[in-house]
C-alpha beads as a LAMMPS data file, in Angstrom:
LAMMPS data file: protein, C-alpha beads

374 atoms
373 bonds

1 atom types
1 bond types

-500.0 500.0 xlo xhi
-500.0 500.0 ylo yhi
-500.0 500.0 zlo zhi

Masses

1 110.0

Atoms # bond

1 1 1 45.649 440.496 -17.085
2 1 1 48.461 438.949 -16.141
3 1 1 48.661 434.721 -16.452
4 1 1 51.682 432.989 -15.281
5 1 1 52.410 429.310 -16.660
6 1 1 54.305 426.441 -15.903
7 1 1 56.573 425.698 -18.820
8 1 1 59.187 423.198 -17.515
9 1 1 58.593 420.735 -19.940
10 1 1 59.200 423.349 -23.050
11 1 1 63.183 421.512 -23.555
12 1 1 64.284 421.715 -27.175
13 1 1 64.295 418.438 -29.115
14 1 1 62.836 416.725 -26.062
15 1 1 59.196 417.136 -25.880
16 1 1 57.160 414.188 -24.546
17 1 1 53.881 413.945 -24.506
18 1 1 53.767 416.609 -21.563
19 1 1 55.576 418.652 -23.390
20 1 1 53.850 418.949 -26.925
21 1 1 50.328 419.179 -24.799
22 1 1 52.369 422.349 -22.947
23 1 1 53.101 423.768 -26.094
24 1 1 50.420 423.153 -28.226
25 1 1 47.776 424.878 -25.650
26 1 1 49.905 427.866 -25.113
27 1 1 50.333 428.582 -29.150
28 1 1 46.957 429.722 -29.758
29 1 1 45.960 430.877 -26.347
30 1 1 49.071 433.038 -26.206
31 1 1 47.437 434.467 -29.709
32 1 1 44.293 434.734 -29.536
33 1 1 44.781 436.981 -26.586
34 1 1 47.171 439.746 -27.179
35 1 1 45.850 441.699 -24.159
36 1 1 47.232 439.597 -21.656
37 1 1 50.725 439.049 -20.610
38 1 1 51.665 435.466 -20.177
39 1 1 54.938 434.952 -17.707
40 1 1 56.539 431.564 -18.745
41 1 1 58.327 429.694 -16.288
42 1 1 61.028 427.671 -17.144
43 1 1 63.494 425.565 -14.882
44 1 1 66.195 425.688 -17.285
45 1 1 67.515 427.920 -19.886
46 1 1 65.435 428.255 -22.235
47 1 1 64.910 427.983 -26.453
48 1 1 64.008 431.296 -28.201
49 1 1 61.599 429.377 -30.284
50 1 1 58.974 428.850 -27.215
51 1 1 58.637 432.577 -26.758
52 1 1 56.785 432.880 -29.619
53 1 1 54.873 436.038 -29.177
54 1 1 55.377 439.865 -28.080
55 1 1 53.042 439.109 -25.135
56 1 1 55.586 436.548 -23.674
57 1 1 57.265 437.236 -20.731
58 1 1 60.239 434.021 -20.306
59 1 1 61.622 433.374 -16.669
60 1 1 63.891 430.850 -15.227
61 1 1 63.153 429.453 -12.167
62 1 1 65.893 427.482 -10.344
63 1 1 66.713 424.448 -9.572
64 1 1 66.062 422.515 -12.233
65 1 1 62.808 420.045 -11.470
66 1 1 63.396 416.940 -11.599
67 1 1 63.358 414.685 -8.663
68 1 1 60.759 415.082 -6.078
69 1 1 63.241 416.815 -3.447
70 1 1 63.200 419.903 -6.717
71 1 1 59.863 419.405 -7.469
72 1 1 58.990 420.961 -3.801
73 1 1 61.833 423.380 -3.806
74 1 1 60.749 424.434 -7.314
75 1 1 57.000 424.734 -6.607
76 1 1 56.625 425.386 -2.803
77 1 1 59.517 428.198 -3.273
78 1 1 60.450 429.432 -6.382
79 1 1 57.256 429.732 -8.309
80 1 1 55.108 431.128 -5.456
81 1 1 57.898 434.092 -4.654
82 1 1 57.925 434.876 -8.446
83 1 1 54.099 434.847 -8.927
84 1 1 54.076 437.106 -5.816
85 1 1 57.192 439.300 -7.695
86 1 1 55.103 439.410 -10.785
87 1 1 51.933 439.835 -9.101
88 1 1 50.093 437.450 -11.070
89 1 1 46.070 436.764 -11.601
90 1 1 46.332 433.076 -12.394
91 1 1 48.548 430.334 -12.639
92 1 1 48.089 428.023 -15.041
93 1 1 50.005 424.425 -15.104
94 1 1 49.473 421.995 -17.415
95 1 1 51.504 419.295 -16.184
96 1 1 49.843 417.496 -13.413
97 1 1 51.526 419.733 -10.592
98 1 1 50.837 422.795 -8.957
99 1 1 52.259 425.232 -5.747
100 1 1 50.355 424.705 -2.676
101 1 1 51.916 428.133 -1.273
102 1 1 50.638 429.974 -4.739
103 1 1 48.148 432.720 -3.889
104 1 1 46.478 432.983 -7.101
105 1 1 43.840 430.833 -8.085
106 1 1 45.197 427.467 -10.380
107 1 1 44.402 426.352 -13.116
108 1 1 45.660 422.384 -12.735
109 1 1 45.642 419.838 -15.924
110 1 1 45.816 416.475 -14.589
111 1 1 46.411 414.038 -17.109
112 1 1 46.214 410.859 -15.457
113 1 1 46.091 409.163 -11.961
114 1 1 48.186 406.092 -12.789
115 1 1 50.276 405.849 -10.076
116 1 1 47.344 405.487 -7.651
117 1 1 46.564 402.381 -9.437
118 1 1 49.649 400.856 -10.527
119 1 1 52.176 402.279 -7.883
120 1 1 55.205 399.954 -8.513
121 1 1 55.261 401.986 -12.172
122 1 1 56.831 404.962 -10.793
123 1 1 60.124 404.969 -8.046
124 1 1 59.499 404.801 -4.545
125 1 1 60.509 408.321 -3.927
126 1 1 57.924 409.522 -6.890
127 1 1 55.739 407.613 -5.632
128 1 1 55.915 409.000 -2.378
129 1 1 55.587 412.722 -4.024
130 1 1 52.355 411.812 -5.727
131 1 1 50.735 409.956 -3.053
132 1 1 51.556 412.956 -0.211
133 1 1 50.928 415.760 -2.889
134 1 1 48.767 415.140 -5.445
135 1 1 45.295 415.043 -3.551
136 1 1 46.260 418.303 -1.950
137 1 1 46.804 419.663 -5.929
138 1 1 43.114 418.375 -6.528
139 1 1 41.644 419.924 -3.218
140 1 1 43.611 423.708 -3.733
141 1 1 43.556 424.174 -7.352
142 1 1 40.632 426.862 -8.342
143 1 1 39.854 424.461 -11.124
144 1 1 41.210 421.320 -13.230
145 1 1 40.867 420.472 -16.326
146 1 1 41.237 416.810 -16.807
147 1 1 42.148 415.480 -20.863
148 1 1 39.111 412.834 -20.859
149 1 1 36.456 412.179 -19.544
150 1 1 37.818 408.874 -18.141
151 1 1 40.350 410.907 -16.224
152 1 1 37.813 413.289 -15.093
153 1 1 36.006 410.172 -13.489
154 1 1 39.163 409.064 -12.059
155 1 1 39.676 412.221 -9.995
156 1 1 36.242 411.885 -8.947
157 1 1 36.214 408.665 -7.313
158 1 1 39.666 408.491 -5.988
159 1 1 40.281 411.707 -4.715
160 1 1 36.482 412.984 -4.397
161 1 1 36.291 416.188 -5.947
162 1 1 33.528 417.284 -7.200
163 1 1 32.923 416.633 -10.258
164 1 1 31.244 420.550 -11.120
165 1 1 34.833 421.764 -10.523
166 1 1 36.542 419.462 -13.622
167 1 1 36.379 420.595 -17.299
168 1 1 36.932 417.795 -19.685
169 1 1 39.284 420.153 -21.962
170 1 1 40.742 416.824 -24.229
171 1 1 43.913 416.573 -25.956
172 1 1 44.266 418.113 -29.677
173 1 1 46.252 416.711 -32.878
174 1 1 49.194 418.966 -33.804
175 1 1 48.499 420.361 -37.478
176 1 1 52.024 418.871 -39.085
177 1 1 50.707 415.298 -38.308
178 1 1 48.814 414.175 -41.232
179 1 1 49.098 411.691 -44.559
180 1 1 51.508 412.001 -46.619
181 1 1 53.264 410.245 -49.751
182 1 1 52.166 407.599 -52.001
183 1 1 53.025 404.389 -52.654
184 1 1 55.896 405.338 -53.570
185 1 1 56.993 407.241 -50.754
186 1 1 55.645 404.858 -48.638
187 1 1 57.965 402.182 -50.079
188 1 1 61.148 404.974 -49.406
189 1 1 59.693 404.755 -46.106
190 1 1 60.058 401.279 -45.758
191 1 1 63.428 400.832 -47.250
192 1 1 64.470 403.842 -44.770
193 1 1 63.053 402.710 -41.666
194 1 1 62.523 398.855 -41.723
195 1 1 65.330 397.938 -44.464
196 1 1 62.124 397.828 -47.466
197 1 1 60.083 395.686 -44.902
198 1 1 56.306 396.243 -43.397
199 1 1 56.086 396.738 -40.095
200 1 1 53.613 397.949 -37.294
201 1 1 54.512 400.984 -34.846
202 1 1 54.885 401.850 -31.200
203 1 1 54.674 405.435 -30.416
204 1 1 55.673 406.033 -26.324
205 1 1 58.435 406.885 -23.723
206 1 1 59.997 403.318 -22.432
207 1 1 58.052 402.544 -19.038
208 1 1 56.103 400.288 -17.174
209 1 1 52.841 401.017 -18.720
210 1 1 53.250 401.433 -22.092
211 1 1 53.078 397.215 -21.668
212 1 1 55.552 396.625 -24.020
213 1 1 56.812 392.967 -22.521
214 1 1 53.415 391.663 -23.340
215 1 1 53.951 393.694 -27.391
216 1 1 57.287 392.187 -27.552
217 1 1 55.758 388.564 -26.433
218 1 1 53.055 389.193 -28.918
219 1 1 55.075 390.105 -32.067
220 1 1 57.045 386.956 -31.259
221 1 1 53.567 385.095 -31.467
222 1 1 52.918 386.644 -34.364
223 1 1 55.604 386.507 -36.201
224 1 1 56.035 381.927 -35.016
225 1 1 52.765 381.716 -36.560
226 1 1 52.890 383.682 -39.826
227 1 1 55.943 383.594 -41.050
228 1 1 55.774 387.226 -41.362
229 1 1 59.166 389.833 -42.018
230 1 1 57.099 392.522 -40.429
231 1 1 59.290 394.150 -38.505
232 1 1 58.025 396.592 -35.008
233 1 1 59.430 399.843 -34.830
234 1 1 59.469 402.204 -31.610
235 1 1 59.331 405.709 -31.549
236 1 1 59.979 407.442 -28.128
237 1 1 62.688 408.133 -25.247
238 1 1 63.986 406.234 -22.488
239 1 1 61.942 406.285 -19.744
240 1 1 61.889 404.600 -16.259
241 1 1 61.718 401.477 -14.584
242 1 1 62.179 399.790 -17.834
243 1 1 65.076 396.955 -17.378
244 1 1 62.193 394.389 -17.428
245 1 1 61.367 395.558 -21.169
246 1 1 64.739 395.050 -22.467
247 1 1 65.276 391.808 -20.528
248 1 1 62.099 390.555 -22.536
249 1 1 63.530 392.809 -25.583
250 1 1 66.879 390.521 -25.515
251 1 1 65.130 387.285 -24.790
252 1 1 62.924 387.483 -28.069
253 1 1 63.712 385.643 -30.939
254 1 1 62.910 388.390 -33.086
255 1 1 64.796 391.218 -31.627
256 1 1 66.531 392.151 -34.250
257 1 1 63.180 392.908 -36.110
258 1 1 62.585 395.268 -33.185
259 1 1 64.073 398.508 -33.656
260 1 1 64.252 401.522 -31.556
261 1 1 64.285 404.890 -33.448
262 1 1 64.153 406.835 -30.105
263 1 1 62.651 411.068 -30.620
264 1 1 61.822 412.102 -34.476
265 1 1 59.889 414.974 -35.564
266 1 1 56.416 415.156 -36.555
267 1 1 57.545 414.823 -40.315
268 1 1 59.283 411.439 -39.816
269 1 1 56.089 410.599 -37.883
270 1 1 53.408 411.446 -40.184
271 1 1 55.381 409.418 -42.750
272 1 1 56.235 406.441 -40.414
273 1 1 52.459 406.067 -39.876
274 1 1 51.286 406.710 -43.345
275 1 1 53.536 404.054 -44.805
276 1 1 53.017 401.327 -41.351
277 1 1 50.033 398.299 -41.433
278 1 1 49.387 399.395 -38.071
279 1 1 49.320 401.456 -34.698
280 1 1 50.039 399.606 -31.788
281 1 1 48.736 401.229 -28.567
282 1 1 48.277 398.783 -25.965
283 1 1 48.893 400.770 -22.598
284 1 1 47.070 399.227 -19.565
285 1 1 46.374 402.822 -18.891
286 1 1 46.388 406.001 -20.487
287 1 1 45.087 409.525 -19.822
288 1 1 44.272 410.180 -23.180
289 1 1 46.151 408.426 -25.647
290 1 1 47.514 410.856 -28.467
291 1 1 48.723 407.885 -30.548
292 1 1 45.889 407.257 -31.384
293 1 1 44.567 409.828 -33.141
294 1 1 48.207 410.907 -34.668
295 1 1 47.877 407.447 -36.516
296 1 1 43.739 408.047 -37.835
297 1 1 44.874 411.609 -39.252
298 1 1 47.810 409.610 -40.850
299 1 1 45.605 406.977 -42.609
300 1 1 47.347 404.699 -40.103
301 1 1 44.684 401.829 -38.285
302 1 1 45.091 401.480 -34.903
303 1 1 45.006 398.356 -32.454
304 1 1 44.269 399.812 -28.673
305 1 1 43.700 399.046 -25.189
306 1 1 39.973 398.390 -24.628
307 1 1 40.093 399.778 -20.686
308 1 1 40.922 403.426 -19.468
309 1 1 40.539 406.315 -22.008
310 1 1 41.477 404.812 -25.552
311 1 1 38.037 403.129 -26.234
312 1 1 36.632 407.132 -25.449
313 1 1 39.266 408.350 -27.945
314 1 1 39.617 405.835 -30.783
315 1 1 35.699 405.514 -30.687
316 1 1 34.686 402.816 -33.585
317 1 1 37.720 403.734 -35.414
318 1 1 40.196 400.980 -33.487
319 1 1 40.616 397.448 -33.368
320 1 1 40.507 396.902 -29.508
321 1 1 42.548 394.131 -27.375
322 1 1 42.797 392.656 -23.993
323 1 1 46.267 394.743 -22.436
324 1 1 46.772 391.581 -20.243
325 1 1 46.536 388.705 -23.087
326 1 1 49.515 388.550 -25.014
327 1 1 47.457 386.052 -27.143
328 1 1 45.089 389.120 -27.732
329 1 1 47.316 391.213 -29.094
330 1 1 48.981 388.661 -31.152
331 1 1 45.752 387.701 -32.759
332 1 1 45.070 391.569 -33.720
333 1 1 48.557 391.414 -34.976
334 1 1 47.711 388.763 -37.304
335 1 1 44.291 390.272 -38.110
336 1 1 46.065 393.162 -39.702
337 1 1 48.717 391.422 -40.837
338 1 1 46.529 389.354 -43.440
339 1 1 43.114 391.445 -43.632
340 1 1 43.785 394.491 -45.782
341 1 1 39.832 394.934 -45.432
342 1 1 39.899 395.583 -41.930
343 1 1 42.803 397.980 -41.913
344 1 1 40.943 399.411 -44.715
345 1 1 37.614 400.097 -42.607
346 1 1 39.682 401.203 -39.487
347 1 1 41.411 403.738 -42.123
348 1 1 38.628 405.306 -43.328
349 1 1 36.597 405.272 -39.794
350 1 1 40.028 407.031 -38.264
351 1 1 40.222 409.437 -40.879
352 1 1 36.585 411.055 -39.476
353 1 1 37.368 410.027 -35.689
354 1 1 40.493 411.803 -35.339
355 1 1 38.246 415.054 -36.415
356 1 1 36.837 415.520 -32.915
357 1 1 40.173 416.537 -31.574
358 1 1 42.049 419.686 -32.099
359 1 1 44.530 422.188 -29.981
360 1 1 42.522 425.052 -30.993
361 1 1 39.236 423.412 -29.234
362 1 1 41.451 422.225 -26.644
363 1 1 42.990 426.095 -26.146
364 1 1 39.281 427.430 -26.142
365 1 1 38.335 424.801 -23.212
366 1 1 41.354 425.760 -21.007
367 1 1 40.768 429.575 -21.225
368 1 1 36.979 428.746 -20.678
369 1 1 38.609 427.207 -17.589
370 1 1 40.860 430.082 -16.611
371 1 1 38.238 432.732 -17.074
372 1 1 35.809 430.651 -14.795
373 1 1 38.884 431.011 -12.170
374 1 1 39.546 434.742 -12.709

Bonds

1 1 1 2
2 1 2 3
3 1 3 4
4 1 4 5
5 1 5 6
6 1 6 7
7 1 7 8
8 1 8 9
9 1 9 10
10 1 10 11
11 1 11 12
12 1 12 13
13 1 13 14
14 1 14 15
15 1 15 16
16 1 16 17
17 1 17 18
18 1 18 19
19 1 19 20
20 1 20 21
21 1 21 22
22 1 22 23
23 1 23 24
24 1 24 25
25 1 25 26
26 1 26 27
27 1 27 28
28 1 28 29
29 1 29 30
30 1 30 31
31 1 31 32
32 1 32 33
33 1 33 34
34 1 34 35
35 1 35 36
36 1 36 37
37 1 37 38
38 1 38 39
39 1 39 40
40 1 40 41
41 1 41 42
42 1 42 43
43 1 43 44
44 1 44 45
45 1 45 46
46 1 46 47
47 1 47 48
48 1 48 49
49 1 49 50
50 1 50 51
51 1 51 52
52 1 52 53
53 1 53 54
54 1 54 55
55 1 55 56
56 1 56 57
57 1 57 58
58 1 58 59
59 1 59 60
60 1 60 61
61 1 61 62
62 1 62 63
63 1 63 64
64 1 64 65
65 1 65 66
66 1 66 67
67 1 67 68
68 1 68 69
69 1 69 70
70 1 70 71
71 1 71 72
72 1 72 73
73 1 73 74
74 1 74 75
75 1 75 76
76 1 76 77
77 1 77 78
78 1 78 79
79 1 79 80
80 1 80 81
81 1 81 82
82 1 82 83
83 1 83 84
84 1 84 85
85 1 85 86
86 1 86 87
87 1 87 88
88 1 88 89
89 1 89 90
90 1 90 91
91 1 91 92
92 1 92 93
93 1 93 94
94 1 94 95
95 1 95 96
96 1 96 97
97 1 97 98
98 1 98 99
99 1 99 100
100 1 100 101
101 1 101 102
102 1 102 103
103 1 103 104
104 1 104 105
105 1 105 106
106 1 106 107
107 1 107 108
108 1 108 109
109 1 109 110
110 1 110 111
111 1 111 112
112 1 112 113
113 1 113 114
114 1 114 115
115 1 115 116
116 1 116 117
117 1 117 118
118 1 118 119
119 1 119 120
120 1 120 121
121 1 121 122
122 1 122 123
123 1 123 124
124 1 124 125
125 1 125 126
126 1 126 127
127 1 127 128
128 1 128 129
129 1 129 130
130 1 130 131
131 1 131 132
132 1 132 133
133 1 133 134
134 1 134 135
135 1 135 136
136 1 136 137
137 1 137 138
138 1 138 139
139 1 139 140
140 1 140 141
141 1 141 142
142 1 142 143
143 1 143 144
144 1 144 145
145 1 145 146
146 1 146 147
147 1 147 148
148 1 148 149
149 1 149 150
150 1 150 151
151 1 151 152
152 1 152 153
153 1 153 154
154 1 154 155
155 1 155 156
156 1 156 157
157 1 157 158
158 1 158 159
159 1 159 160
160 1 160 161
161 1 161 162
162 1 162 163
163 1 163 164
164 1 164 165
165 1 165 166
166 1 166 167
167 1 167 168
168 1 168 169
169 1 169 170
170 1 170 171
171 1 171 172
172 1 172 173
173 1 173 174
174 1 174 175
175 1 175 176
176 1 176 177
177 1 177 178
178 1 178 179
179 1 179 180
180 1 180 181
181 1 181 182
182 1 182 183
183 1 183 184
184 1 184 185
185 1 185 186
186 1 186 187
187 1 187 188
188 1 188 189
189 1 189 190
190 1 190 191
191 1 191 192
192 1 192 193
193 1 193 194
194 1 194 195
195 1 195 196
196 1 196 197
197 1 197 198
198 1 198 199
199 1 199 200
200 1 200 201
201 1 201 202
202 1 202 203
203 1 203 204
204 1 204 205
205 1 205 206
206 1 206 207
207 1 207 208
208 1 208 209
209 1 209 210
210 1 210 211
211 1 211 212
212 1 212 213
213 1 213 214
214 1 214 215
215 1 215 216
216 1 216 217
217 1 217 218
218 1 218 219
219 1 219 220
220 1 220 221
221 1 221 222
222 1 222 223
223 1 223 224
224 1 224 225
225 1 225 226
226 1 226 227
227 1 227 228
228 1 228 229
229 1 229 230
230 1 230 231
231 1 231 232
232 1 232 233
233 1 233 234
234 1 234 235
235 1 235 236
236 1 236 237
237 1 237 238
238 1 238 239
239 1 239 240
240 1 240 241
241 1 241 242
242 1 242 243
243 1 243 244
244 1 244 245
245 1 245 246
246 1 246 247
247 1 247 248
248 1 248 249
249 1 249 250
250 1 250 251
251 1 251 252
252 1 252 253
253 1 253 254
254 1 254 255
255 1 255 256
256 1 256 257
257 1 257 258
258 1 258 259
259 1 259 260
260 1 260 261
261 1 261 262
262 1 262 263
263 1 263 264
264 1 264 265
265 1 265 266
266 1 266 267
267 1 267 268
268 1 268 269
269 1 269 270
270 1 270 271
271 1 271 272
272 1 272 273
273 1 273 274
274 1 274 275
275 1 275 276
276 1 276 277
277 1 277 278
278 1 278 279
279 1 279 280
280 1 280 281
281 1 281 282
282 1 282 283
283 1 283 284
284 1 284 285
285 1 285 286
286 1 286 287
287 1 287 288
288 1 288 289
289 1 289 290
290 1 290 291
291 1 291 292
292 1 292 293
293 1 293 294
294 1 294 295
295 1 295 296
296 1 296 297
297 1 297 298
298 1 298 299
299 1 299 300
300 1 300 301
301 1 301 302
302 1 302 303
303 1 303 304
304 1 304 305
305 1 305 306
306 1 306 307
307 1 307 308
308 1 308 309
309 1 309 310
310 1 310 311
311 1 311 312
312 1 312 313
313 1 313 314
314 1 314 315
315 1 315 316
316 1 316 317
317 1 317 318
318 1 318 319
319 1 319 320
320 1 320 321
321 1 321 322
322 1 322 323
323 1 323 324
324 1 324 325
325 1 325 326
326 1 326 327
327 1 327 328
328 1 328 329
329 1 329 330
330 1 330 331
331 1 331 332
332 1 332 333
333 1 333 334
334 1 334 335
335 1 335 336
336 1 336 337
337 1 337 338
338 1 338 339
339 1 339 340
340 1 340 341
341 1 341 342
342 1 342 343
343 1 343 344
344 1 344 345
345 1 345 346
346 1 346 347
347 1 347 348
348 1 348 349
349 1 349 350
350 1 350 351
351 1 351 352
352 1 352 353
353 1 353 354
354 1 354 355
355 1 355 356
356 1 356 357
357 1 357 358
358 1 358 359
359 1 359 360
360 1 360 361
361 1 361 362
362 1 362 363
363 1 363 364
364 1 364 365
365 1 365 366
366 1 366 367
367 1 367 368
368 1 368 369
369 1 369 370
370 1 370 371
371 1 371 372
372 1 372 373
373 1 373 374
């Protein structure tokens, strides 16, 4: 059997969040099934470190996709002619796109459906893409799998597909995320991160909505009323659509206790999040939410969203907060801030929660998917 997959967001020392789920699905899957031959299709040259198995065929696909002009060239040209080279049984892509000109049956993640909601997000031109395209992904693909349940409801109502032909598949936790150090370390931490100081964590690319002009306007609350040093630290790339943010970045009185650490590993992670009071997640929507759970398998507690799909993945395990009310996050800020209790509870509730998700389940659910297709 012969699977081809979209791997265009496989770029060396610039995985997002598309990226790891990419990666982490195909690790396993590639594995556990030696029989098959997987064709991975890049749109750039490629790292030897994502062909990771004998059973790993790497090919690069031109032009490089990008902008929504590519994104048709790449998908409604390229891929189709090389699945029809390659004579392929399935396509499988796990980043919200698809080819409508493919042939063999696809295998479409879909990890959100924000634009449809909060179209001024995205650029007109993207916009424009995923308006004009997207339903048509939903109505060709063979199958989706959609990371939450929340999502999978999404893609019911708005686009009205049936809901028998969606697999809730759910993101996993990638195994070098965990606890780590002591208090010791943890103060190391501090004094290399925060210059010895506490301090919550944002872990996110820089857009729209991530919401962080209404975290920035919070931490200022926060930090007016309790005289705190905690400083807020941001882990994560430029996005887009983000001058706003760093107009309300420069405006705060506390800016300089705002630091941007842009991409780290999982290592500086894990022991960012061990060492932090606190998790800040407070996206006014998210697919899934990986945050989340990255922070409960570090011993991290978490402050989230209460709408789209965090409540569904920090379960009981999160202290939850109005998106909209800067007030509301401010007060969970100060919650944490002087309740070691709380954190305490969230800790220990987050170290179970975060036990529900793994890429190996999450590999097993997407080649449930792809044999349903084949």
């Amino acid at each position: 059997m012969k699977i081809a997959v979209n791997t265009r967001f496989l770029i060396k020392n610039k995985l997002t969040g598309l990226g790891h789920f990419t990666l982490e699905v195909l690790k396993p899957m590639v594995k556990q099934h030696p029989d098959c031959e997987f064709l991975f299709l890049f749109d750039r040259q490629f790292s030897d470190e994502f062909v990771f198995a004998p059973n790993i065929t790497p090919l690069v696909l031109h032009p490089q996709a990008r902008h929504p002009l590519l994104f048709y060239w790449w998908f409604e040209h390229s891929v189709p002619h090389a699945l029809r080279r390659h004579q392929v049984d399935a396509f499988f892509s796990p980043d919200n796109f698809m080819s409508l000109r493919c042939e063999a049956p696809t295998l479409l993640v879909i990890h959100d459906l924000a634009f449809e909601h909060y179209p001024k997000d995205v650029y007109w031109y993207n916009q424009l893409y995923y308006k004009h395209y997207m339903p048509k992904f939903a109505r060709k693909a063979a199958r989706i799998a959609a990371v939450s349940e929340a999502t999978k409801k999404d893609i019911v109502a708005t686009y009205g597909i049936d809901a028998d032909k969606i697999d809730t598949v759910y993101t996993g936790l990638n195994k070098d995320i965990g606890r780590t150090g002591d208090t010791v370390q943890h103060r190391s931490t501090r004094d290399t991160y925060a210059a010895g100081c506490p301090y919550f964590v944002h872990i996110g690319t820089i857009q729209p909505r991530k919401n962080l002009g209404n975290l920035f306007l919070a931490f200022e609350q926060f930090r007016e009323k309790t005289a705190s040093n905690a400083k807020l630290l941001l882990i994560g790339g430029k996005g887009w659509k983000n001058a706003e943010i760093y107009q309300t970045y420069e405006s705060n009185r506390y800016k300089s206790d705002i630091l941007f650490l842009g991409y780290v590993d999982n290592r500086q992670i894990s022991e960012i999040l061990s060492a932090a009071i606190g998790l800040t997640c407070v996206s006014y929507f998210e697919g899934f939410g990986m945050p989340v759970i990255e922070a409960q398998a570090c011993g991290c507690p978490v402050i989230a969203s209460q709408i789209s799909s965090l409540p569904e993945v920090g379960g009981d395990a999160a202290f939850y907060v109005d998106p909209f009310s800067v007030s509301s996050i401010a007060q969970a800020l100060e919650a944490f801030w002087n309740d070691e209790t709380l954190r305490n509870d969230l800790i220990r509730k987050g170290l179970e929660n975060h036990k529900k998700f793994s890429w190996d389940k999450t590999a097993r659910a997407i080649w449930g998917s792809l044999e349903k297709i084949l």
